[in-house]
Structure formats: structure tokens, C-alpha cells
C-alpha positions in Angstrom: -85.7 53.2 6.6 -83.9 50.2 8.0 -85.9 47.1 7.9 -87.1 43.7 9.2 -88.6 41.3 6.9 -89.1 38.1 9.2 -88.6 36.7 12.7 -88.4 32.8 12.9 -87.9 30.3 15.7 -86.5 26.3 14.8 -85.4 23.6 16.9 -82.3 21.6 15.2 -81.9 18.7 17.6 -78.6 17.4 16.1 -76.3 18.2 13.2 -77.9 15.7 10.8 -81.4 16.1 11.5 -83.5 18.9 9.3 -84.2 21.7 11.7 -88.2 22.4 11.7 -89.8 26.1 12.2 -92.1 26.3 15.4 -93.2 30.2 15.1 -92.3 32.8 12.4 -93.5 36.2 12.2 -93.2 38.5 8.6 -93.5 42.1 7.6 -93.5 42.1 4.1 -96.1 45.3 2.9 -93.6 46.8 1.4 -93.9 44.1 -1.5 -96.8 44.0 -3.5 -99.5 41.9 -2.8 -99.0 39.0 -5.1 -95.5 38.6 -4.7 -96.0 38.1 -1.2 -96.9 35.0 -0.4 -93.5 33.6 -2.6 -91.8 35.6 -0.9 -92.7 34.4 2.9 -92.5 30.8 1.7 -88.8 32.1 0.4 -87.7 33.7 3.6 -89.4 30.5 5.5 -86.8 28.1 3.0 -83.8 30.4 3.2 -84.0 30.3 7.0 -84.3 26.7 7.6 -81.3 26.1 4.9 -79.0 28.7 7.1 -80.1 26.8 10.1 -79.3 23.5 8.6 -75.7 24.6 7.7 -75.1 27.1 10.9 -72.9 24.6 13.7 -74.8 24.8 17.4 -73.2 27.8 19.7 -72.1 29.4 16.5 -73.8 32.7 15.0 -74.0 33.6 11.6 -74.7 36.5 9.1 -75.2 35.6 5.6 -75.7 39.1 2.9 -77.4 37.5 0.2 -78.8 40.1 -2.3 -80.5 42.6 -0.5 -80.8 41.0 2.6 -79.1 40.0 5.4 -80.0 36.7 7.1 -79.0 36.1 10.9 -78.8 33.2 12.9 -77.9 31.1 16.2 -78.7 27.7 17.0 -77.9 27.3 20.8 -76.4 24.2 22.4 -80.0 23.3 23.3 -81.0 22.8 19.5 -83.2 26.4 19.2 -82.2 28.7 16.8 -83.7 32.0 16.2 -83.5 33.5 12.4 -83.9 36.8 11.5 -83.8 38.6 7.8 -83.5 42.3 7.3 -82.0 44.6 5.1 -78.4 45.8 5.0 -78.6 48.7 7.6 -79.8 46.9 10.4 -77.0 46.5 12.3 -76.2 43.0 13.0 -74.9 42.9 16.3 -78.5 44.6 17.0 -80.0 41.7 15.3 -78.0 38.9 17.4 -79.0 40.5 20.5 -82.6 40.3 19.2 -82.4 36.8 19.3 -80.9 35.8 22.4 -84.0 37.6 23.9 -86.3 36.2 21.7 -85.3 32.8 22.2 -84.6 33.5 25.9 -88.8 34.6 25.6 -89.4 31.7 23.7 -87.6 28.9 26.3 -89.3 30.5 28.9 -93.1 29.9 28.0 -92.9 27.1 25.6 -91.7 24.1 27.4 -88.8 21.8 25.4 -90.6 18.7 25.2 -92.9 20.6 22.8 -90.1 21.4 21.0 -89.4 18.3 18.4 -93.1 17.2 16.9 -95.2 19.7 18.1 -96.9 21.5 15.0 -95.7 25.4 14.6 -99.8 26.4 15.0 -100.0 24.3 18.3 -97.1 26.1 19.5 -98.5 28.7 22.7 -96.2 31.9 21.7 -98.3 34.5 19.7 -95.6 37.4 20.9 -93.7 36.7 17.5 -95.4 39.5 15.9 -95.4 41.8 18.3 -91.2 41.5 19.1 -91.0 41.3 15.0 -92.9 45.2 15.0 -90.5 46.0 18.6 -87.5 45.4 16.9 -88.3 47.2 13.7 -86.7 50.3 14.9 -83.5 49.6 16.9 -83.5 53.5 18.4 -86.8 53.3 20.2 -85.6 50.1 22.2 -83.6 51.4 24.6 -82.8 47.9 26.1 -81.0 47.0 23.1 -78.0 49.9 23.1 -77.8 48.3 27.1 -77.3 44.9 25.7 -75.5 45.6 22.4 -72.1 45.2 24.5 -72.9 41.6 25.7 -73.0 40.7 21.8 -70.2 42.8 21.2 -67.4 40.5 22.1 -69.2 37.3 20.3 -67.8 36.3 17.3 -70.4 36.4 14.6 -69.3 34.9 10.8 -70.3 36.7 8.2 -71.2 35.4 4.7 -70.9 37.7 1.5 -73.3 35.2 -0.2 -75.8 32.1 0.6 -73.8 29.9 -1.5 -71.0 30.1 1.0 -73.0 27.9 3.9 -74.1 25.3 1.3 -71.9 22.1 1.2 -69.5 21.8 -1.3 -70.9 21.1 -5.0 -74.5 22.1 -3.5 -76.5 24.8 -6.0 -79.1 27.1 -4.7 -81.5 25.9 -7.7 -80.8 22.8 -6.7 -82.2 23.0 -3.3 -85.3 25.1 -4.5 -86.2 22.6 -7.4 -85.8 19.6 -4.6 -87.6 21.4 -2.1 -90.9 20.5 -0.8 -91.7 23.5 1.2 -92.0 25.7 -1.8 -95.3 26.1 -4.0 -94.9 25.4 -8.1 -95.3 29.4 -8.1 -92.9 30.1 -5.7 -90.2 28.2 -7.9 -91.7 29.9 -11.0 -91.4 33.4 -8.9 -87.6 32.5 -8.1 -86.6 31.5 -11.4 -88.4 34.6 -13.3 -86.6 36.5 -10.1 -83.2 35.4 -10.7 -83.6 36.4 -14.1 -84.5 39.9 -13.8 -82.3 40.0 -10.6 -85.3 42.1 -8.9 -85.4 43.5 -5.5 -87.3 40.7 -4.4 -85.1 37.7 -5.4 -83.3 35.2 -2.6 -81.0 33.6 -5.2 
């Protein structure tokens, strides 16, 4: 069964400024219960890193493990981030967020955009297009649309540690990081280890 873990929605106004999260929307039952709250605040971190590193107009794939992480950051600074498994097609997943951040521009106004806290935000359809999408065959509008993503070029990753900067380490990032809980960073180290299913490293 092809799968989408999260849905996520950031405004990068420039290159050099950390991109912030203003909606994100998970599906994540198929983990057990206590794992999942590390794993949300893992999907959450992975997808502002891939943000950070992605170049405005430019869309990216990035396999790491057993996901695939998509994004695009358009010339206006918003950038859409999707993770799913491996079978989801990606051009499927890149036409997913055009439309979601078409949606998005269209009821949340840009000056609410940088400073604006992600629960203030007025867009509660993230969940809903998250549960849409989960099953590309029953959307008929996306096999209509597929072509207009067809002819964009979309760079693809094999690994997460081919958008970091030169001489940057994953650990590194997750040890610095203030968006991730003590136990998160315990979950990712004992993760790594064991190399389980549920591991972004």
C-alpha cells in the first residue's frame, strides 16, 4: 500500500534565512504509538532541513531510508514538503504540491506569511488534502495534471546527506537542533543503530 506520512507548508523568505513551518498535516498510525510523537517531530526537522538547502523555483526528491522527501520552494518564498514511501510516484507528489500551495496562497493572505504562528494560521484543509492524496488512483485530477509536472525537472537525491553543505553531518544537525525533544534525539540515535524502519538518518 503506497503511503503518505506528512504534508507540510513553509515560507523561506530568502536563501539565508531559516525557513519556518505554517501548517503540517501527518499520518503516522502505522507506527506504534510511542514512537510517534519522535517521529512527527523527525519528519517536521527533516522537512525544514530540505527546505533550507532546496534553491527557490527548484524541486527536489531526496530517498533517504525508507522514505522519499519532496519539495518546492516557489519564487514567492512558500514551499510545500511532502514525505512518503518509495512507491508514491514522485511526479504525483510534485503535482500535489503545486495544488496545495496554489490552495494555500489562495486563502491565507502573504503578509501572514513571515511571523504569523503555524496555529494562528486559517487553513485546517491540511488534513483532509494529506487523506485526498493518500491514494493517487482515486484522484482523478491528478493523472489530468500529471503532464504539467512531467516536463519539470525535479533532482533527485539518493540520500539526505547529499543537500547538506559540505563537511555538514546529519548528527550534527540533530544534536544542535532545537526543534527536537531529548527523546527524540535518544529515539534517533537508538534508531540509527538498529537501522529500523522508523529511522531518518
Amino acid at each position: 500500500m503506497v503511503k503518505l506520512f506528512a504534508l507540510s507548508v513553509l515560507y523561506k523568505p530568502t536563501s539565508d534565512v531559516s525557513p519556518t513551518t505554517l501548517k503540517a498535516a501527518y499520518d503516522l498510525q502505522q507506527f506504534s504509538f510511542f514512537q510517534r510523537s519522535s517521529i512527527q517531530e523527525f519528519m517536521a526537522f527533516t522537512s525544514k532541513i530540505i527546505t533550507e538547502r532546496c534553491a527557490v523555483g527548484s524541486r527536489q526528491s531526496v530517498k533517504e531510508q525508507e522514505y522519499m522527501c519532496h519539495v518546492f520552494v516557489r519564487s514567492d518564498g512558500l514551499a510545500g514538503v511532502v514525505v512518503s514511501d518509495h512507491e508514491y510516484q514522485y511526479r504525483v507528489a510534485h503535482t500535489m504540491i503545486d495544488k496545495v500551495l496554489d490552495e494555500f496562497a489562495a486563502k491565507v493572505p502573504s503578509h501572514l506569511w513571515p511571523g504569523t504562528h503555524e496555529t494562528a494560521i486559517p487553513f485546517t484543509e491540511l488534513p483532509a488534502l494529506l487523506a485526498k492524496w493518500q491514494n493517487p488512483r482515486e484522484a482523478d485530477a491528478i493523472t489530468r495534471v500529471q503532464e504539467e509536472v512531467e516536463d519539470t525537472k525535479i533532482i533527485l537525491h539518493n540520500t539526505i546527506e547529499a543537500v547538506l553543505e559540505r563537511g555538514e553531518k546529519l548528527d550534527d544537525l540533530v544534536n544542535k537542533s532545537e526543534m527536537l525533544s531529548m527523546q527524540s534525539k535518544a529515539f534517533y540515535k537508538t534508531a540509527r543503530k538498529t537501522n529500523s524502519c522508523c529511522n531518518f538518518g
